[in-house]
N, C-alpha and C positions, 0 to 999 in steps of 0.2 A: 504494500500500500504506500503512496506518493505520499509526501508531504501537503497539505492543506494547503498552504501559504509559497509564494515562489515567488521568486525578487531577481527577475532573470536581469542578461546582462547588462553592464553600461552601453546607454545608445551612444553614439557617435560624436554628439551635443551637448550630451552627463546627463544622469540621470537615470534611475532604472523602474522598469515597469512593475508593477508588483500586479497578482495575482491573488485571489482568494478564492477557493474551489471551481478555479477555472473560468470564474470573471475579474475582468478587469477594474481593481482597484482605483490605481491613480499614477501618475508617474513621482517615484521620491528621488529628492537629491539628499537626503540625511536620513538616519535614521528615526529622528520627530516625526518623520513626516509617513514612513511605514508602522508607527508606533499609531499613529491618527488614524490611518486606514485601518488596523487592527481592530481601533477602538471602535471608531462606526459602524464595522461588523461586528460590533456586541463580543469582544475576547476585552475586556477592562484589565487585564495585566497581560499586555500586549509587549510591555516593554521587557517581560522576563521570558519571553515565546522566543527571540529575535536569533539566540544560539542554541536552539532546541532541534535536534534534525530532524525529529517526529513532527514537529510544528513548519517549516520552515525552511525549502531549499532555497538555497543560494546557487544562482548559477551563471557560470561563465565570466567568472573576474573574482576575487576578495568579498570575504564578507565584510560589510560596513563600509566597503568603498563606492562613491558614487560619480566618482570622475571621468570624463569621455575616456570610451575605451580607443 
């Protein structure tokens, strides 16, 4: 079973897509700002999800980085 949460790569501009069961959250440049899409999807301790691999792939760059790839 996937991860729920997916914060695929940095686009080219910065910034990464994020993902929640397959719809499109929002694009973040930090990690506030996937912590806020978390939260609007009703997960309120979102910010303790973020290095969780059951919760949360990171893909195609570092986690926590949001700089143009």
């Amino acid at each position: 079973m996937s991860a729920p949460i997916v914060i695929h790569r940095p686009s080219s501009t910065g910034g990464r897509r994020v993902t929640i069961r397959g719809q499109i959250a929002g694009l973040a440049y930090e990690d506030q700002d996937v912590i806020e899409f978390l939260r609007r999807a009703g997960l309120p301790d979102a910010d303790q999800l973020l290095d969780r691999p059951e919760w949360v792939e990171w893909r195609g760059g570092r986690a926590h980085r949001y700089a143009a790839a």
